[in-house]
C-alpha positions as CSV (number, residue, x, y, z in Angstrom):
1,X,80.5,122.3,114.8
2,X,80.6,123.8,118.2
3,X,76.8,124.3,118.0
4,X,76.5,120.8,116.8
5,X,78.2,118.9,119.5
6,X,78.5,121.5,122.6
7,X,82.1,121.9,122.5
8,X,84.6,124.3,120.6
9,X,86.5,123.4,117.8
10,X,89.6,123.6,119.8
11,X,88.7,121.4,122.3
12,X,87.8,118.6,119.9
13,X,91.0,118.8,118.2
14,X,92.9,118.8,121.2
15,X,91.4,116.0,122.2
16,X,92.2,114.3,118.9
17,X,95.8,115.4,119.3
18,X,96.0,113.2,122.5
19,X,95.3,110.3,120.6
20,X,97.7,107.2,119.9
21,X,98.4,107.5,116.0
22,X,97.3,103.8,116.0
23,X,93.7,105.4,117.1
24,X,93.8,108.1,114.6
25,X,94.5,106.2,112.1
26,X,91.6,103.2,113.2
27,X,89.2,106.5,113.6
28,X,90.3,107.8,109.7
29,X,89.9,104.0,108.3
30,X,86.7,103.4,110.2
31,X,85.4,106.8,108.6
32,X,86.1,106.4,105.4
33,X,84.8,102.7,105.4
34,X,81.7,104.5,106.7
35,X,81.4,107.2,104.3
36,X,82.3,104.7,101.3
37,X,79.3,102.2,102.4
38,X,77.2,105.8,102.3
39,X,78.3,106.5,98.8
40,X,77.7,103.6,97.7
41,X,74.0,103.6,99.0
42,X,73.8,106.8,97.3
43,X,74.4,106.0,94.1
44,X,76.9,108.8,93.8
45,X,79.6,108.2,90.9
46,X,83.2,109.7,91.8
47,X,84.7,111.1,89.0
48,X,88.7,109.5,88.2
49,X,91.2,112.3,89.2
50,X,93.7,110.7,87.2
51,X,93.0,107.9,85.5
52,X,94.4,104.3,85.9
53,X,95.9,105.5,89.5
54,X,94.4,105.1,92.4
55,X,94.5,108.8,94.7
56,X,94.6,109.5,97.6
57,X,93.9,113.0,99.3
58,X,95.3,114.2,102.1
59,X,94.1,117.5,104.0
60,X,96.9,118.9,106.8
61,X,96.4,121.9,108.9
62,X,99.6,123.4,109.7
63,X,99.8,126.2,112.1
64,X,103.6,125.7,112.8
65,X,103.1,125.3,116.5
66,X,103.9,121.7,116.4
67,X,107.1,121.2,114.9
68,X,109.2,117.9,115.1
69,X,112.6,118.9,117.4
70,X,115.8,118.2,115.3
């Protein structure tokens, strides 16, 4: 990625963790609509992961340096 763009991966992601969540969240929708479309265009058949539900998958990163205060 940093090869790619010119900038380390810590410096994107810091930049994403500045972001609004209502941003994030438009960025994430706006992606997937995207990649969907591309899918689509390709062809590609997604296999059901459980059949009759509709799933979702959700990747986190957690290094533990961000915790919520209590």
């Amino acid at each position: 990625m940093a090869d790619d763009l010119g900038v380390s991966k810590s410096a994107v992601y810091g930049k994403l963790n500045r972001l609004e969540p209502s941003v994030s969240k438009a960025l994430v929708e706006s992606t997937a609509i995207d990649l969907a479309t591309i899918i689509h265009q390709l062809g590609v058949e997604q296999p059901e992961l459980l059949p009759g539900y509709r799933v979702k998958i959700l990747a986190l990163q957690w290094s533990g340096s961000h915790r919520a205060s209590s």
